[in-house]
Rosetta silent file (secondary structure, phi, psi, omega in degrees, C-alpha in Angstrom):
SEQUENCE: XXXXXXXXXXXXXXXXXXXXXXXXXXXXXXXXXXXXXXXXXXXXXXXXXXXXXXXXXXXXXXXXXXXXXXXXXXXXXXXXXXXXXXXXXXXXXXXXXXXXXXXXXXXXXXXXXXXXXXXXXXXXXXXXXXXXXXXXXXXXXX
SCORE:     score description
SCORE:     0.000 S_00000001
   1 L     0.000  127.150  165.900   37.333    5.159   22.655 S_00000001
   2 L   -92.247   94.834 -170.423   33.647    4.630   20.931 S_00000001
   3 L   -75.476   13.375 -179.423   31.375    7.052   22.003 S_00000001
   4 L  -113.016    4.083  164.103   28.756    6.063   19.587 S_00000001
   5 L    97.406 -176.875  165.826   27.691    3.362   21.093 S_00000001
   6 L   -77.911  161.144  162.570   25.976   -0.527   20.024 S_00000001
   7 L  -139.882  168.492 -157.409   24.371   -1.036   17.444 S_00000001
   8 L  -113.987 -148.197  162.908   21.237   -3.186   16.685 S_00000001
   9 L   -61.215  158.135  161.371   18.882   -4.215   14.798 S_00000001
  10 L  -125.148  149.849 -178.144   16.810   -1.972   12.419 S_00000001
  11 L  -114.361  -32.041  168.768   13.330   -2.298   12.342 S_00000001
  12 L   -50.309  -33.269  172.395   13.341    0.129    9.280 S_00000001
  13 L   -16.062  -52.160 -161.550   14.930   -2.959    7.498 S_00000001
  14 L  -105.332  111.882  178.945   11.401   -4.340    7.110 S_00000001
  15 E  -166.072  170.106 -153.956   10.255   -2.013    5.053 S_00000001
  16 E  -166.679  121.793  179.833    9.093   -2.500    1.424 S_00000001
  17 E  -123.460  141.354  173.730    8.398   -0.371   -1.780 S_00000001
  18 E   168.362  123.225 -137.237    6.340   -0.888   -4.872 S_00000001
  19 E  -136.134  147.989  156.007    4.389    0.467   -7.573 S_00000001
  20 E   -90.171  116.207  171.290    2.363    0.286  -10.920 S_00000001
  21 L   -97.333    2.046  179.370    3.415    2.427  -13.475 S_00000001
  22 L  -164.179  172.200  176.576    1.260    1.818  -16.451 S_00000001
  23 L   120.388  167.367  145.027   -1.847   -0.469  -16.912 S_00000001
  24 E  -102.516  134.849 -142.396   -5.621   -0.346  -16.567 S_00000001
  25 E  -122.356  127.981  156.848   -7.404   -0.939  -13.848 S_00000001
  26 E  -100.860  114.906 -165.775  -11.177   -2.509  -13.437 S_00000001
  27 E  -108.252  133.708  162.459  -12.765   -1.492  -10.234 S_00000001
  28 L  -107.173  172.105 -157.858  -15.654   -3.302   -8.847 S_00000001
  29 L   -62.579  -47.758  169.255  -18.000   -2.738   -6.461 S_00000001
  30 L   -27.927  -44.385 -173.314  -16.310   -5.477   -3.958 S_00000001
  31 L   127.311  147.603  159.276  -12.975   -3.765   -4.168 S_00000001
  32 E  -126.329  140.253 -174.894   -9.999   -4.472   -6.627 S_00000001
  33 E   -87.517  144.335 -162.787   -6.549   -5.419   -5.063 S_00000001
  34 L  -122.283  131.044 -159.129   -4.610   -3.413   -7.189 S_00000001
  35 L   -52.994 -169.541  171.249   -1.292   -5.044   -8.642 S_00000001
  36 L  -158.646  117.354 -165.405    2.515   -3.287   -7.616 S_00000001
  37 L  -120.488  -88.110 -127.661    4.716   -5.113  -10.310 S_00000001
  38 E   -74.387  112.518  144.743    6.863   -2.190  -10.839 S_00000001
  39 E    81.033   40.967  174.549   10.143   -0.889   -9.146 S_00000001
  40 E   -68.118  111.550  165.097    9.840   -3.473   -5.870 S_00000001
  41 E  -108.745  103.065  155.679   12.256   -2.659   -3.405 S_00000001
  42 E  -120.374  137.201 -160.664   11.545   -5.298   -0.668 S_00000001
  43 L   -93.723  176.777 -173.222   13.383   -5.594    2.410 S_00000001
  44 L   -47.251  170.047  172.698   13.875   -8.592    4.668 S_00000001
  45 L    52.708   17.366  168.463   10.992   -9.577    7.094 S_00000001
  46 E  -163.126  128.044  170.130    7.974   -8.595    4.195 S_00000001
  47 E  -108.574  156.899  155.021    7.054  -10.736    1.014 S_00000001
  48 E  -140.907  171.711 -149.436    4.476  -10.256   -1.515 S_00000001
  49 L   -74.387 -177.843 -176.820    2.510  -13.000   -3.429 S_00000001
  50 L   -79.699  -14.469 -169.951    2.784  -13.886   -7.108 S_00000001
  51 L   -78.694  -16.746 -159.919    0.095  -11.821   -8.009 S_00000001
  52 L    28.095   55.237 -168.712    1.608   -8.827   -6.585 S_00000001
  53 L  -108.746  -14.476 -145.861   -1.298   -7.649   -4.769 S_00000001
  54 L  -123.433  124.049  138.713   -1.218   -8.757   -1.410 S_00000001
  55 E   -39.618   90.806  161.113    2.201   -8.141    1.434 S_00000001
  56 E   -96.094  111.102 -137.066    3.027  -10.128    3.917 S_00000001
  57 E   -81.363  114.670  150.667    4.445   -8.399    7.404 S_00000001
  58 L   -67.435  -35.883 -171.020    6.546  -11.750    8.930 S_00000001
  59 L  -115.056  155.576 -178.586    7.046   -9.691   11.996 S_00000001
  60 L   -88.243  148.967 -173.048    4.919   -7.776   14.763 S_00000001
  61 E   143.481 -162.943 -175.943    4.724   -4.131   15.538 S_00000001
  62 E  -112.954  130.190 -176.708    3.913   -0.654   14.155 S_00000001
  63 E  -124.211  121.803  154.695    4.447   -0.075   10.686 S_00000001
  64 E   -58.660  116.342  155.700    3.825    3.179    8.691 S_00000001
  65 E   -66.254   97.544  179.016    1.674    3.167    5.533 S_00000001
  66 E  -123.634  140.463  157.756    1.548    5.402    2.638 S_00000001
  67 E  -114.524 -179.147  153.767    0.015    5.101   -0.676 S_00000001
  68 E  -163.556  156.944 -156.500   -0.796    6.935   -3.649 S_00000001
  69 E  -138.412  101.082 -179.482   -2.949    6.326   -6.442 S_00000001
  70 E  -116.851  143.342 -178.551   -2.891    8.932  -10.243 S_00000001
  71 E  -133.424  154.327 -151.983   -5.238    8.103  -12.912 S_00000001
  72 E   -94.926   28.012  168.161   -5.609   10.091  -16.211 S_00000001
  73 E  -158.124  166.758  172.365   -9.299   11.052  -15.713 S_00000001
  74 E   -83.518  140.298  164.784  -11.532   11.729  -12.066 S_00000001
  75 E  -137.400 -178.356  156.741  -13.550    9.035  -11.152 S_00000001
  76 L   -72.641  -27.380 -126.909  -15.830    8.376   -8.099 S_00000001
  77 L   -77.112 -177.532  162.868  -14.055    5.470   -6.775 S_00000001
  78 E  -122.738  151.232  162.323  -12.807    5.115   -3.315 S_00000001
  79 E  -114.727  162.422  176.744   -9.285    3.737   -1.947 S_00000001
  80 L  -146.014 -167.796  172.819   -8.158    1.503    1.040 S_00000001
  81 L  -152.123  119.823 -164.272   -5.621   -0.427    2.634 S_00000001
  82 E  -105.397  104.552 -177.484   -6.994   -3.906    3.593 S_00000001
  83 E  -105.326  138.376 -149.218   -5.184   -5.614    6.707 S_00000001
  84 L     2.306   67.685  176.709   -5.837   -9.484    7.214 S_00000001
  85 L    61.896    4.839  158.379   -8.962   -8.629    4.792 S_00000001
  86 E   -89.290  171.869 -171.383  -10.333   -5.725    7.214 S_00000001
  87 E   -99.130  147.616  166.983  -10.394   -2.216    5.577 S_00000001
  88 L   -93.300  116.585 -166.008   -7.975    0.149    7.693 S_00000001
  89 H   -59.600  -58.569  167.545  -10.315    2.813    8.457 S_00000001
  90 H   -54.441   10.912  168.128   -7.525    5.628    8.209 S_00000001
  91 H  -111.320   15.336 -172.031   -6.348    4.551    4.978 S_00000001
  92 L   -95.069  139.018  165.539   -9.924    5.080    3.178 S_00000001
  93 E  -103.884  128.069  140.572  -10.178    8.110    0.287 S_00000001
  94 L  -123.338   84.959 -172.147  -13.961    8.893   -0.269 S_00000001
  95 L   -70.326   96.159  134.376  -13.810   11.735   -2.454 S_00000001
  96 L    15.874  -59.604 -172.094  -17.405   13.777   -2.637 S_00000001
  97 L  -129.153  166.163  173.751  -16.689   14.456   -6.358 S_00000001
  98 L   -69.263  159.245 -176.387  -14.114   12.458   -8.795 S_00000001
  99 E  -131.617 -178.065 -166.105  -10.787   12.918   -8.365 S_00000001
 100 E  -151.290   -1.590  152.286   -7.833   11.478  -10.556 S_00000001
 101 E  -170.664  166.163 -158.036   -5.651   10.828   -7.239 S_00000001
 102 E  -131.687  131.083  172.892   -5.881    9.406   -4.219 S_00000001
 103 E  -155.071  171.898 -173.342   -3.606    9.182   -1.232 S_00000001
 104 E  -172.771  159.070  173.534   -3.309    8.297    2.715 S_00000001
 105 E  -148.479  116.236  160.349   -0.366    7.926    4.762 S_00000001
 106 E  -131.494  169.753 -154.953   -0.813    6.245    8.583 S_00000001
 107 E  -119.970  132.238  165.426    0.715    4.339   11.352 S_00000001
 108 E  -145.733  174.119 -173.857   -1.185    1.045   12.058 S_00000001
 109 E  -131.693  123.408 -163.627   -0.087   -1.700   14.314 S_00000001
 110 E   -98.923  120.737  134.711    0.054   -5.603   12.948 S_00000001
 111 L   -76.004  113.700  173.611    0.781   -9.254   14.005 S_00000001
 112 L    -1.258  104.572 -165.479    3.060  -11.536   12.930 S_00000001
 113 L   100.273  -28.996  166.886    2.038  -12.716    9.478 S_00000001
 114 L   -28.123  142.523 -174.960   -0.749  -10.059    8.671 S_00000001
 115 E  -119.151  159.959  174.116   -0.963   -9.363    4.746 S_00000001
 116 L  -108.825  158.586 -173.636   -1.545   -5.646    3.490 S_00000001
 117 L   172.590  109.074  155.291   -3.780   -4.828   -0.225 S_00000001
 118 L   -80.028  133.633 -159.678   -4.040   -1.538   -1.409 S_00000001
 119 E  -133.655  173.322 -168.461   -7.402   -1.718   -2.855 S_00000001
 120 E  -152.804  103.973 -174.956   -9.416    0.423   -5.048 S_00000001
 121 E  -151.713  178.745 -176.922  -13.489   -0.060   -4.709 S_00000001
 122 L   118.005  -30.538 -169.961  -16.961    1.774   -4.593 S_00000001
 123 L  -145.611  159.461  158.236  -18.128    2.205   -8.392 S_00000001
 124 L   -71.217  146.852  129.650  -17.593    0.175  -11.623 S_00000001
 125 E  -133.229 -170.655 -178.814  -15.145    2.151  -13.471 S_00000001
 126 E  -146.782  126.012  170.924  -11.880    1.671  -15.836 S_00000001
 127 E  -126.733  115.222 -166.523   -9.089    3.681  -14.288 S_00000001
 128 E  -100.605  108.863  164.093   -6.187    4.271  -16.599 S_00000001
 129 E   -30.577  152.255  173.916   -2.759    4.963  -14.240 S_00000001
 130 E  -154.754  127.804  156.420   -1.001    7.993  -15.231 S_00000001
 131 E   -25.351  126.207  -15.056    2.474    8.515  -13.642 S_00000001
 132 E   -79.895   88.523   71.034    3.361    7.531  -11.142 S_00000001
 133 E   130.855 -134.711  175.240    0.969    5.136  -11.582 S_00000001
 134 E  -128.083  131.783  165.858   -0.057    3.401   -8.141 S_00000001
 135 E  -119.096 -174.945 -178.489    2.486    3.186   -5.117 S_00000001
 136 E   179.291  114.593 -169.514    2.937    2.119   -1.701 S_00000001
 137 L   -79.179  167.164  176.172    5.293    2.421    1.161 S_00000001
 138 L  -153.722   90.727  163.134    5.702   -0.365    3.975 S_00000001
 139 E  -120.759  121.899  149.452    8.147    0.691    7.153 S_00000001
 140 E   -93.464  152.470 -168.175    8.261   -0.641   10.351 S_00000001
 141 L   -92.676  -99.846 -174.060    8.886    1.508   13.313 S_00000001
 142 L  -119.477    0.000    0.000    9.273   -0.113   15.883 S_00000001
């Protein structure tokens, strides 16, 4: 007898890792989408462009978001998360004084096709990555 029951789909499936681990970064005042070259684990149901700035969620729902961003010196800058080119307000860093990392983690909820861009804006600066570099989780929940 199987007491453990059916089993389905996973909606963790679409889920998606990926990171910069070395490079220099110019941020402008607009915002810079900042690439994730490095170490891509992406699962079914999320692509990302050639550029490897911007995600795209094929399917609807709630997905959890985390970044993180280390740079070898403090700057002023600000971070985001940009969803179909709006800023996710709970994904913004506005640090008071510079910092040398940056992070957010939240739950937001998407349509079918929406793209994601971890972004980096607020000052001119040159922000040199320091390990690890810049990452960024993608899971959907449900």
């Amino acid at each position: 007898m199987n007491t453990t029951g059916d089993t389905g789909t996973s909606l963790t499936a679409n889920s998606a890792f990926a990171s910069n681990t070395s490079g220099t970064l110019l941020v402008v005042l607009g915002g810079l989408n900042i690439p994730l070259p490095n170490n891509q684990d992406i699962g079914p149901g999320i692509t990302i462009n050639g550029a490897n700035t911007t995600f795209t969620l094929a399917n609807a729902g709630r997905y959890y978001i985390s970044y993180k961003l280390s740079a070898t010196a403090g700057v002023l800058a600000q971070t985001r998360v940009m969803l179909n080119g709006v800023a996710i307000p709970a994904s913004v860093t506005s640090p008071a004084v510079a910092t040398s990392s940056y992070l957010a983690d939240f739950i937001v909820t998407v349509t079918a096709g929406s793209t994601i861009i971890l972004q980096m804006f607020g000052v001119v600066a040159t922000v040199v990555l320091s390990p690890p570099g810049a990452t960024i989780n993608i899971i959907r929940l449900s």
